[in-house]
VMD Tcl script that draws the C-alpha trace (Angstrom):
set ca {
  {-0.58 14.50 27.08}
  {-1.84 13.01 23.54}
  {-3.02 15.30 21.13}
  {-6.92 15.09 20.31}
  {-6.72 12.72 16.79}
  {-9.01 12.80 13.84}
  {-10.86 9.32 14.93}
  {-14.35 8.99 15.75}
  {-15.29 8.45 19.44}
  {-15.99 5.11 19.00}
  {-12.50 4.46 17.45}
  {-10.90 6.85 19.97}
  {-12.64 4.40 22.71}
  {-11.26 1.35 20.95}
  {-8.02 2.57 20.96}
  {-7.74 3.74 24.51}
  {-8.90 0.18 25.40}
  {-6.00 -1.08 23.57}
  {-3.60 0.51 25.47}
  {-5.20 -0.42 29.03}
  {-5.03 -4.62 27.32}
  {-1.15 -3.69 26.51}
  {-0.46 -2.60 30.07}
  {-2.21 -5.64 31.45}
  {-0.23 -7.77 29.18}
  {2.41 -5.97 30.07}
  {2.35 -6.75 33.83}
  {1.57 -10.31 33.24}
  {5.15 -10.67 31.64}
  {6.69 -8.24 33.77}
  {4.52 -8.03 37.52}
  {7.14 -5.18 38.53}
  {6.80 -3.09 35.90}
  {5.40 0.31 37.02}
  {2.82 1.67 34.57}
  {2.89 5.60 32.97}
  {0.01 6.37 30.74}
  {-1.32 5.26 27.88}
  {-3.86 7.29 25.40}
  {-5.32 6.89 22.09}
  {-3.33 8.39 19.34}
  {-3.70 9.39 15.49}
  {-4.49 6.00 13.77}
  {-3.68 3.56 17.56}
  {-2.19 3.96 21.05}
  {0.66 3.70 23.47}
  {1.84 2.87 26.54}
  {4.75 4.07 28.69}
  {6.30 1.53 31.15}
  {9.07 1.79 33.57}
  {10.45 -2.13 33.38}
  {13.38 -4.48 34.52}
  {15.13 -4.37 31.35}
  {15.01 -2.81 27.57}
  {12.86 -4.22 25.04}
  {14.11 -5.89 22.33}
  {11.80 -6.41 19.21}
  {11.03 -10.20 20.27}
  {8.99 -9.14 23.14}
  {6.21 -6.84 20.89}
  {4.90 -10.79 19.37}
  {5.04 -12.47 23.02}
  {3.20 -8.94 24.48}
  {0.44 -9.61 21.63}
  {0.12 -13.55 22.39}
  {-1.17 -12.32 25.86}
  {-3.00 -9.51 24.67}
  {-5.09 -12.18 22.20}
  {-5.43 -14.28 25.30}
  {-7.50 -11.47 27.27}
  {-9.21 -10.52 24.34}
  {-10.43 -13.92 23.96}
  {-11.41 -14.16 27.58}
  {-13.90 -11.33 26.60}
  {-12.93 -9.59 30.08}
  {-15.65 -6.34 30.99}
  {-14.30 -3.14 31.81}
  {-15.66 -2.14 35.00}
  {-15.72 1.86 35.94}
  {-15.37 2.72 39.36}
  {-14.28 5.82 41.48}
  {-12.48 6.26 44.82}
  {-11.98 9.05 47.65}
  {-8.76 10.39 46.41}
  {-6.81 9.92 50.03}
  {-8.06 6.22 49.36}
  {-7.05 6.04 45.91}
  {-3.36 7.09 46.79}
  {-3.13 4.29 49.11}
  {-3.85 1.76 46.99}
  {-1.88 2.84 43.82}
  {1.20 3.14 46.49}
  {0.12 -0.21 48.14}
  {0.40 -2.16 44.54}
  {3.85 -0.09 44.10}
  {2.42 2.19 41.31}
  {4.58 5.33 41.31}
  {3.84 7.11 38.85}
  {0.15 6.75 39.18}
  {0.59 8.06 43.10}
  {2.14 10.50 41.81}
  {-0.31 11.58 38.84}
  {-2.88 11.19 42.17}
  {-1.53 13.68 43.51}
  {-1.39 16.05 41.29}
  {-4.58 15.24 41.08}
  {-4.91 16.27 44.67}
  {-3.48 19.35 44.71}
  {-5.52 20.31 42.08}
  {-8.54 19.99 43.82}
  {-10.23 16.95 42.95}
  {-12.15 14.66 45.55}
  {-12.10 11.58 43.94}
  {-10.14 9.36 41.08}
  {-11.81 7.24 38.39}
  {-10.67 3.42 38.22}
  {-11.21 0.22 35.44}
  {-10.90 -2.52 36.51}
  {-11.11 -5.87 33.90}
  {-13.23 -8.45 35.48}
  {-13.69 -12.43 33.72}
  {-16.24 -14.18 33.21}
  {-16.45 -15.46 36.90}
  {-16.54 -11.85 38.00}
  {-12.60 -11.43 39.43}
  {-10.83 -8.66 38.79}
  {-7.55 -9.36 36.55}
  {-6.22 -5.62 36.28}
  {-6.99 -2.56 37.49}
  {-5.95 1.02 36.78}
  {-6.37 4.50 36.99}
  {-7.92 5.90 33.85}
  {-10.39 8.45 33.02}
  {-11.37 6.17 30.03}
  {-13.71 6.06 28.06}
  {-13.32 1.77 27.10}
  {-15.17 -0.46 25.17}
  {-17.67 -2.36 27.23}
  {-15.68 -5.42 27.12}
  {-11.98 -6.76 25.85}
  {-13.58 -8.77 23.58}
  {-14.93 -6.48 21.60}
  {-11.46 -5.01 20.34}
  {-10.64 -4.56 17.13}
  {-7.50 -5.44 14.51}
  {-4.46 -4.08 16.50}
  {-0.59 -4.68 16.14}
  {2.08 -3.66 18.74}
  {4.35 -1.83 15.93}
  {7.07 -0.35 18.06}
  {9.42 0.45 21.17}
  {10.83 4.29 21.88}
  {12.14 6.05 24.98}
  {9.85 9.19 26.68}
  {10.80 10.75 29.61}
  {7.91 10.88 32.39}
  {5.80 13.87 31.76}
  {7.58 14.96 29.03}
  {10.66 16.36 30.83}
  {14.40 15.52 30.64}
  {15.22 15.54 34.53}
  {12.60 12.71 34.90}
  {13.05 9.11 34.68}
  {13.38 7.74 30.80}
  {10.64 5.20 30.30}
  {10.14 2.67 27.75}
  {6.95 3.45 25.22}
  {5.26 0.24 23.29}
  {3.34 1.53 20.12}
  {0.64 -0.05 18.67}
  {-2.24 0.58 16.03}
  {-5.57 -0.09 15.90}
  {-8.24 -0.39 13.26}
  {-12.18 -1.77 13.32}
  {-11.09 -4.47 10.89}
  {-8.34 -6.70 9.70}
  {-9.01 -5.24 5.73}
  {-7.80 -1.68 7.09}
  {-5.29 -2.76 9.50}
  {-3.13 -4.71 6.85}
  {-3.75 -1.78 4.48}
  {-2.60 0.59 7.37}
  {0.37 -1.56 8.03}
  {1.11 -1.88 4.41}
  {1.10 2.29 4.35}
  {3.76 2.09 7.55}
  {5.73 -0.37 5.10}
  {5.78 2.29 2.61}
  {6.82 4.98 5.03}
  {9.57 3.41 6.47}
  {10.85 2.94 3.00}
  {10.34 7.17 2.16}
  {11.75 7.84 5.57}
  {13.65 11.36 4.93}
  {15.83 10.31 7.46}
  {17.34 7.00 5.83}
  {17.10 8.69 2.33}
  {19.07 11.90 3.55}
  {21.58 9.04 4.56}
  {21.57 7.41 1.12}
  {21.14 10.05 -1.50}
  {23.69 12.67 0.51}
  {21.57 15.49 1.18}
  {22.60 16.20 4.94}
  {23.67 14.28 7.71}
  {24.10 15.32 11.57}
  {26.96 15.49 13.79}
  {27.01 14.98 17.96}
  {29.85 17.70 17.96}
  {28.02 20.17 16.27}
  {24.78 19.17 18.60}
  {21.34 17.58 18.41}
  {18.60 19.02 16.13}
  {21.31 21.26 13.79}
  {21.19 19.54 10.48}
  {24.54 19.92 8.26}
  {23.24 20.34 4.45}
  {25.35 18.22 2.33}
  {26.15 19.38 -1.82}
  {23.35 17.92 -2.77}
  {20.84 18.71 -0.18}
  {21.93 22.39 -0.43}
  {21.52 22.59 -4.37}
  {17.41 21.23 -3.72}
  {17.40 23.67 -0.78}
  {18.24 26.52 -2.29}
  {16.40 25.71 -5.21}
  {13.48 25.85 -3.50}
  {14.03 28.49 -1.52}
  {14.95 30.22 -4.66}
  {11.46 29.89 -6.06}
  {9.63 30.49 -3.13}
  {11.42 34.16 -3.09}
  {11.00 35.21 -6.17}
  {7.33 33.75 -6.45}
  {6.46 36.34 -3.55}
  {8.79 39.05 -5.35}
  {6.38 38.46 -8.02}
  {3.21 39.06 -5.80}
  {4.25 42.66 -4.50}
  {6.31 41.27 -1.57}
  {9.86 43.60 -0.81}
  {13.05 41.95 1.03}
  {14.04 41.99 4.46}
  {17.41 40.68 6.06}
  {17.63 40.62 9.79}
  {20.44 39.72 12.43}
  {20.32 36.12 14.19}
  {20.70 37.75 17.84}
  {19.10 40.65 19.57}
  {19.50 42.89 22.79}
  {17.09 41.08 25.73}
  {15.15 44.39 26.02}
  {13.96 43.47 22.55}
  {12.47 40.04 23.47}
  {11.15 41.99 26.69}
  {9.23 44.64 24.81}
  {7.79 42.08 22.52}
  {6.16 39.47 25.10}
  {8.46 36.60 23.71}
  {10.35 36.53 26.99}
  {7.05 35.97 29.23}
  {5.36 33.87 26.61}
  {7.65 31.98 25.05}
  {10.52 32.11 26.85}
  {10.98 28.57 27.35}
  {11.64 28.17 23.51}
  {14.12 30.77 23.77}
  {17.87 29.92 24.70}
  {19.92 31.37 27.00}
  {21.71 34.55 27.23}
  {24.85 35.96 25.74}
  {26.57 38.56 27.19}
  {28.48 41.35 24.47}
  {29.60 44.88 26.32}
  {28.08 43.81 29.43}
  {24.47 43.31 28.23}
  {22.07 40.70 27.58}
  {21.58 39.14 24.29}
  {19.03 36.16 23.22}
  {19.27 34.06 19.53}
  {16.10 34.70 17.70}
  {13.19 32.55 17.98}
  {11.20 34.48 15.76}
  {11.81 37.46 13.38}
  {8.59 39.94 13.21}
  {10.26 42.11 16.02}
  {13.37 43.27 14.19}
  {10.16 43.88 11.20}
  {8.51 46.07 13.53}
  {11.04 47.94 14.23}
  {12.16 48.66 10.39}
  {8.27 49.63 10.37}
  {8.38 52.18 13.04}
  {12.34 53.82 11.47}
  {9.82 56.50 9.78}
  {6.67 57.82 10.09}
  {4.24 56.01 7.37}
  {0.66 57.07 5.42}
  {-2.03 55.08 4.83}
  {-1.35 55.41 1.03}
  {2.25 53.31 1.49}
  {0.01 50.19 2.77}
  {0.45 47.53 2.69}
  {3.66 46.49 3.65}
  {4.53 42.88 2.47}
  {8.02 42.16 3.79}
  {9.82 38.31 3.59}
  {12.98 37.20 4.77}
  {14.31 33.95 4.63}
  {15.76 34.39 8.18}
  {17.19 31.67 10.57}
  {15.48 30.93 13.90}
  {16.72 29.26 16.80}
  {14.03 27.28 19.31}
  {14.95 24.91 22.25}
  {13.07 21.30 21.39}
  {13.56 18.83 23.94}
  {15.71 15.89 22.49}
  {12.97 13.19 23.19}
  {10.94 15.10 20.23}
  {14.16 16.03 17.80}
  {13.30 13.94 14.29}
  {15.46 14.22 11.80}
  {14.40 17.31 9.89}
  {10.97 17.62 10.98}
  {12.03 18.83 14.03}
  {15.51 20.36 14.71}
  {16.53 23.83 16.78}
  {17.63 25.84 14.18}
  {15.65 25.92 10.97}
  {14.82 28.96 8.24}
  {11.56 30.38 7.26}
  {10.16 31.57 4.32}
  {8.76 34.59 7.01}
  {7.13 37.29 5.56}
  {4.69 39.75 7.64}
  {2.38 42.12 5.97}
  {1.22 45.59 7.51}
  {-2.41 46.74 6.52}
  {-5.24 48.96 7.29}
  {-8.46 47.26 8.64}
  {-10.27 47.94 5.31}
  {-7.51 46.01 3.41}
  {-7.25 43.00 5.67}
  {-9.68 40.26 4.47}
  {-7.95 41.00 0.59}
  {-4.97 40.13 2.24}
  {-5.38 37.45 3.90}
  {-6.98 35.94 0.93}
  {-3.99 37.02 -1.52}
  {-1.74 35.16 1.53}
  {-4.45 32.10 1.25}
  {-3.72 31.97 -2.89}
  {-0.13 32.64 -2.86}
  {-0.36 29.10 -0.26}
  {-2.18 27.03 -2.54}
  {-0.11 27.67 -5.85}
  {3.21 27.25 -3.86}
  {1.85 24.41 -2.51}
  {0.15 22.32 -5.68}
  {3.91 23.38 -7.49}
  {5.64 21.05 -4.93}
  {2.51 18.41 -6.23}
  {0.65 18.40 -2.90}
  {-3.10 18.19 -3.82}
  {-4.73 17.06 -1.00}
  {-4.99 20.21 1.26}
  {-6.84 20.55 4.69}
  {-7.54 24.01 6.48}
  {-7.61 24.55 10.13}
  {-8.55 27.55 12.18}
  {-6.86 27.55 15.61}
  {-8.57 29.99 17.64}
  {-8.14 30.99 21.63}
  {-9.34 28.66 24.06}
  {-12.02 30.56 25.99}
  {-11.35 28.30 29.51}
  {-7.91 29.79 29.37}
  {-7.72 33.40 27.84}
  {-4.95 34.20 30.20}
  {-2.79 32.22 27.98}
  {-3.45 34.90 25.06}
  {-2.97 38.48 25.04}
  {-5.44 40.70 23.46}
  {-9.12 41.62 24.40}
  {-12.33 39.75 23.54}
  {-13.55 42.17 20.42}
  {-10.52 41.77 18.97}
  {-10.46 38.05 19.02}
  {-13.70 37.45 17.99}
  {-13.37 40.02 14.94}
  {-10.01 38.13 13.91}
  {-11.22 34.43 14.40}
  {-14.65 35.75 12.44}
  {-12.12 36.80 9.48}
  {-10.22 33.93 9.14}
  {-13.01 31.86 8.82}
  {-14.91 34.20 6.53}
  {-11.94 33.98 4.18}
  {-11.61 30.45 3.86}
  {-15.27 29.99 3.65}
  {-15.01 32.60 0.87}
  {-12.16 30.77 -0.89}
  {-14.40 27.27 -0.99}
  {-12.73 25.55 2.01}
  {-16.39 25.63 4.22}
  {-15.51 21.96 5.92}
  {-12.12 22.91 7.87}
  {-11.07 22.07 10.78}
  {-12.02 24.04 14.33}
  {-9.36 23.44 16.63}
  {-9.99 25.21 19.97}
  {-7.19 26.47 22.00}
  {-4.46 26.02 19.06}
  {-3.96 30.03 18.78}
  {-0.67 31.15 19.61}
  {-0.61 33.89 22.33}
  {-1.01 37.19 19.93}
  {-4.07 35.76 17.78}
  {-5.51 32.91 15.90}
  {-4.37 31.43 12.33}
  {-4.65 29.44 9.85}
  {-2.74 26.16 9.62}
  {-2.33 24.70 6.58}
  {-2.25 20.71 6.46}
  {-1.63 18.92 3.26}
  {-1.37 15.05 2.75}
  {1.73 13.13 0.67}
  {1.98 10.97 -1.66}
  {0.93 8.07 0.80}
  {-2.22 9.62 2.33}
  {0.11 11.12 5.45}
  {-0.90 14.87 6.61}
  {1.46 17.49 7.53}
  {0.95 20.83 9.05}
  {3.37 23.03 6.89}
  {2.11 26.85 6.11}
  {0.61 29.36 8.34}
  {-1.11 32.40 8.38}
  {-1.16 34.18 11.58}
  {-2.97 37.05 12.67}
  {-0.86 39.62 15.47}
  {-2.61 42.75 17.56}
  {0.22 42.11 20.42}
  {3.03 43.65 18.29}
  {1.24 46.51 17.14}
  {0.18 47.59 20.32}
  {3.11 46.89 22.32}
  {5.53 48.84 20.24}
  {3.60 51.28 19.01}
  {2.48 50.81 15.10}
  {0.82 53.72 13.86}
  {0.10 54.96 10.03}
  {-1.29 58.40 9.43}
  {-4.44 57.74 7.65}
  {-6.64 60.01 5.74}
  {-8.08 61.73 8.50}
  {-4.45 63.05 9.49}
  {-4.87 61.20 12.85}
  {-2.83 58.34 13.92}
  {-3.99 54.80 13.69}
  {-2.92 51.37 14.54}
  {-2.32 48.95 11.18}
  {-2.89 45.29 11.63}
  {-0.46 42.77 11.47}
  {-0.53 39.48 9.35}
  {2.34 36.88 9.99}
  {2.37 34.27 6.79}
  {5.37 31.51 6.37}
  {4.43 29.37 3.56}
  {6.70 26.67 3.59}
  {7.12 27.38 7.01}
  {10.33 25.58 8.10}
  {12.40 25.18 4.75}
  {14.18 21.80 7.41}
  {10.43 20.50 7.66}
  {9.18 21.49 4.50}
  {12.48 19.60 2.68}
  {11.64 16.35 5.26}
  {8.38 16.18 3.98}
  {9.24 16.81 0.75}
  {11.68 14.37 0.31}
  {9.08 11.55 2.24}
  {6.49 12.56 -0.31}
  {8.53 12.38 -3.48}
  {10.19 9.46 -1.96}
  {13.70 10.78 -2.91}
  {12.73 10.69 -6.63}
  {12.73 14.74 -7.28}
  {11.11 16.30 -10.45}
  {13.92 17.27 -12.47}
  {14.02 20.94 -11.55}
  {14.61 20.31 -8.19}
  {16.82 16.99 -8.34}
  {20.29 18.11 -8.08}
  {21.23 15.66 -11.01}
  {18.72 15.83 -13.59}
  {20.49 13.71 -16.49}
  {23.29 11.26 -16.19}
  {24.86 10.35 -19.35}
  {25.96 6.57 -19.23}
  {28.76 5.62 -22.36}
  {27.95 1.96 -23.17}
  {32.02 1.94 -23.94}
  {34.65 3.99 -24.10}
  {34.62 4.52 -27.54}
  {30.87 6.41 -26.82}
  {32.83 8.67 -23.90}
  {33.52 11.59 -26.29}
  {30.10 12.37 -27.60}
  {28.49 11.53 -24.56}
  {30.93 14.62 -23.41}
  {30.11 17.07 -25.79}
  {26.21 16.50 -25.24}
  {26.86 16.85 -21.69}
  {28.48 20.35 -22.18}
  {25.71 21.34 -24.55}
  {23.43 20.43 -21.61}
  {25.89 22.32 -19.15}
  {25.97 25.16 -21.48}
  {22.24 25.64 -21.12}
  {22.23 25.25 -16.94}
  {21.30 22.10 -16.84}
  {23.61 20.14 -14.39}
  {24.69 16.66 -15.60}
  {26.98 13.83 -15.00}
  {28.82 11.77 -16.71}
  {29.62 7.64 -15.85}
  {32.35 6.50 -17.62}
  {32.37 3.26 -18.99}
  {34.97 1.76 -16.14}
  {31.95 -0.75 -15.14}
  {30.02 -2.64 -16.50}
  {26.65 -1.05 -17.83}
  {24.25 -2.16 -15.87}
  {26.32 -1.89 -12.80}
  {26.27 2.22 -13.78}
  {22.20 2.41 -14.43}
  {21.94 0.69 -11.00}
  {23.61 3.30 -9.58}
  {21.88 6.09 -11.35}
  {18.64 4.45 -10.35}
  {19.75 4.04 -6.57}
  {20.51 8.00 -7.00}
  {17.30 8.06 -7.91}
  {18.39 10.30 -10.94}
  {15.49 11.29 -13.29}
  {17.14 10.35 -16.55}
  {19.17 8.57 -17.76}
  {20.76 8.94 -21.13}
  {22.37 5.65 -22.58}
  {24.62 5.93 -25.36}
  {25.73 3.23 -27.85}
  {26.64 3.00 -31.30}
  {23.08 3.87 -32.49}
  {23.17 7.07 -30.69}
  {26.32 8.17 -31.98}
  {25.52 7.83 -35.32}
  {22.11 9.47 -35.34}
  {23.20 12.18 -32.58}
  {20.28 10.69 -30.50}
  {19.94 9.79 -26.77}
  {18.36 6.83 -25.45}
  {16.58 8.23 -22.46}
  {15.50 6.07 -19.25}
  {12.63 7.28 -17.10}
  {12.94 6.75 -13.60}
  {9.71 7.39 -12.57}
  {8.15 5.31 -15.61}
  {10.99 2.89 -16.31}
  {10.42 3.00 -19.93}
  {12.90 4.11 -22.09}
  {12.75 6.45 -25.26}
  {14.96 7.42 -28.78}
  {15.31 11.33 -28.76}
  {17.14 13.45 -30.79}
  {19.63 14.47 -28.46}
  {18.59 18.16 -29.20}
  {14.68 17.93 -29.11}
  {15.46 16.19 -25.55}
  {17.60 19.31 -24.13}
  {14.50 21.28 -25.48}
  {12.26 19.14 -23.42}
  {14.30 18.99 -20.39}
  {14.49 23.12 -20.46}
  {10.63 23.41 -20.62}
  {10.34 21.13 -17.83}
  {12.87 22.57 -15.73}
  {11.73 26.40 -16.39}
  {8.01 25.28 -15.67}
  {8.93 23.34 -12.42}
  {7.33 20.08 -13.74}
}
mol new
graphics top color blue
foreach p $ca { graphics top sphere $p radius 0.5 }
foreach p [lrange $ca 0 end-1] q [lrange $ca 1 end] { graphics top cylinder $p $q radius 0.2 }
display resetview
């Protein structure tokens, strides 16, 4: 099922009647193809198709030369429903599987009847009909600018034992103007794509023998990763947060006593046996910091308790939706859960909401969004926890942000995870792309279920609240995104080359040398290319490496113990003394510039 996107109903409609043309076109060029579904998504639509052969990319243009042809033909969408018993005859009479089968689902589930469109021309036949809730446009005609983009494989409802079909992805805009600049975006994206730069700049890389979705950090990659994972720990050392290191498997009864095992057991993997018992790889880590809570009694004057671990978690993703980093099974978090009292909560949460922003704006991300995902009141068995307790929670969150200047965020209903609503953090890239990266989470299952007291003034026993925060959230996503966003060119703190000192000749080698060991000297990590190529053979390769200076040395420099620095990211180059430059590079390094 598509996720709801940020489009306008209107766009959402035009969108959704995209996909129902592309499945008509579809079955003109292939009249056995059997038909999935096909919603709206964020910025177009797709289809999924079960069809004689694989696409190749050739078909997507002949697809849209039909698609234009109903278009023109300014065919109506007709809405109709039928008795469901009727409607499963018919979608099993024109050999539609998987809509008989999505009928009867439908069925079982209680429904009496099954809504139909059917495209009728201008002399009132019918051309295509098919099972949709819709809504659609009131005629083909009045589509907008669209563009099949792309092919992928999905399995039927989303799960591996099911047939693989083939999806067709398009997008959609109102007008030509904001399709091209869409598809000139896509251009760009394809060109930051972590995925092919991890490939090129050596920064990981993934291996079928080690398995799907388990990234293997190369030098290079390691050296960024750590360096931000460096900063993020001691930026919350600085704001009053303590360590925490915690083991990558538990006993089962753990899992048990913590709900995981009911309510998110399917994201769990299976068991290990050690001394005949049951043991499960972590999919999350605040249990093992409950129980370091409750090792000793604890007063309301310790409180609050900020804790972070960068601890590795292991969740079971389906392979259909592994992608690159973005999405892999075992991934670390910057996790860090903070114990209050009830009268210190809402200065907490805000502290967590600052701490977000300024580790967030260091990494250059500037364009931030804030959504509250709060419990879907159609289905509170999905969440644990009674109705004051909600509604006090969900009232804080929002109070805070509105509080913190962020009044126009987004409400999204039913996107709580089963022990209390949060905040999700979505920021946009250098390209105008959002990502959902840090989270603040609020938790009343944990400290109920094992037992979370504090003495507090009173001398009587109280429950504290819980607050789960991971910033970066996964350091695997957060280092995808990052790496799409700066499009491989890192800020010299975090590159893991931030000067490469090119020789013009040989005879330049030696006090290109001893610069680079005064560099060395001061923790800066260089390189050196020898001249054993030509010279602008070597700043090609620096500026494939994407490297964020270079430092050319000729006669010139030699004599006046200068460097002649190239800027990647402006392309100009500048005279330095070599030691004002070291200066420079320091300052910029120290103050993550």
């Amino acid at each position: 099922m598509a996720k709801k996107t940020s489009a306008s109903p209107e766009m959402e409609k035009m969108r959704h009647s995209c996909a129902h043309v592309l499945a008509q076109a579809v079955l003109q060029m292939f009249p056995e193809a059997k038909l999935g579904f096909g919603p709206a998504i964020e910025n177009g639509f797709y289809y999924d198709f079960e069809l004689p052969r694989t696409l190749i990319p050739e078909d997507l243009p002949l697809i849209e030369k039909k698609m234009k042809h109903i278009v023109k033909q300014n065919q109506k969408f007709k809405k109709y429903e039928k008795p469901i018993k009727e409607s499963i005859t018919f979608l099993d009479k024109i050999n539609q599987d998987y809509k008989v089968e999505a009928a009867n689902d439908l069925a079982k589930e209680g429904h009496d009847t099954i809504k139909f469109f059917e495209n009728v021309d201008q002399k009132g036949q019918g051309t295509f009909v098919d099972m949709c809730e819709g809504p659609h446009l009131e005629s083909t005609g009045k589509l907008g600018a669209y563009k099949l983009t792309h092919t992928a494989g999905a399995y039927w409802k989303g799960d591996e034992k099911r047939p693989m079909l083939q999806r067709i992805y398009g997008v959609c805009f109102a007008t030509q103007k904001e399709l091209d600049e869409h598809l000139k975006k896509l251009e760009e994206a394809k060109k930051r794509d972590h995925r092919k730069l991890g490939t090129e700049l050596e920064l990981f890389t993934f291996d079928e023998e080690v398995g799907a979705g388990l990234p293997l950090w190369l030098p290079k990659g390691a050296y960024i990763r750590h360096k931000i994972m460096e900063f993020a720990f001691n930026t919350y050392l600085a704001n009053g947060y303590d360590p925490v290191c915690t083991p990558h498997i538990a006993n089962v009864a753990l899992w048990s006593h913590s709900g995981h095992l009911d309510f998110y057991g399917d994201s769990m993997y299976g068991s290990l046996t050690i001394d005949e018992e049951e043991y499960r790889l972590k999919p999350m880590n605040c249990p093992f910091h409950v129980k370091m809570y409750n090792n000793t009694t604890r007063s309301y004057r310790e409180l609050p308790f900020r804790w972070t671990e960068m601890g590795t978690v292991y969740r079971y993703e389906r392979s259909g939706t592994l992608h690159g980093l973005t999405r892999v099974r075992g991934f670390t978090q910057d996790d860090a859960h903070i114990i209050c009292r009830p009268d210190q909560l809402k200065e907490e949460l805000r502290k967590a909401l600052d701490l977000t922003l300024f580790i967030l704006k260091t990494f250059g991300f500037e364009d931030i969004e804030m959504n509250v995902s709060v419990r879907d009141p159609e289905n509170k068995e999905k969440f644990i926890g009674d109705d004051k307790r909600w509604e006090q929670a969900e009232d804080t969150l929002k109070e805070v942000l509105e509080e913190s200047g962020f009044k126009d965020y987004v409400y999204d209903i039913g996107g709580a995870v089963f022990y209390g609503p949060k905040i999700d953090v979505k920021v946009a890239d250098s390209i105008g792309r959002m990502w959902q990266l840090s989270t603040i989470q609020f938790d009343f299952n944990l400290p109920e279920r094992f037992g979370m007291t504090y003495v507090g003034e009173d001398g009587n026993d109280h429950v504290p609240y819980m607050i789960h925060r991971a910033l970066l959230g996964s350091l695997e996503r957060f280092m995808g995104v990052l790496i799409e966003h700066y499009g491989g060119a890192f800020p010299a703190w975090l590159a893991p080359t931030p000067i490469v000192f090119i020789p013009v000749a040989q005879t330049h080698e030696k006090y290109a040398e001893e610069i680079m060991e005064k560099f060395k000297k001061e923790g800066i990590r260089a390189e050196m290319y020898p001249a054993t190529d030509t010279l602008g053979k070597r700043i090609r390769a620096a500026e494939m490496k994407k490297i964020p200076y270079m430092a050319v040395i000729g006669d010139k420099e030699v004599e006046g113990k200068s460097l002649a620095i190239r800027d990647y990211k402006t392309k100009k180059q500048n005279s330095y003394p070599a030691a004002k430059f070291l200066k420079q590079l320091e300052k910029e390094i120290s103050q993550q510039q």
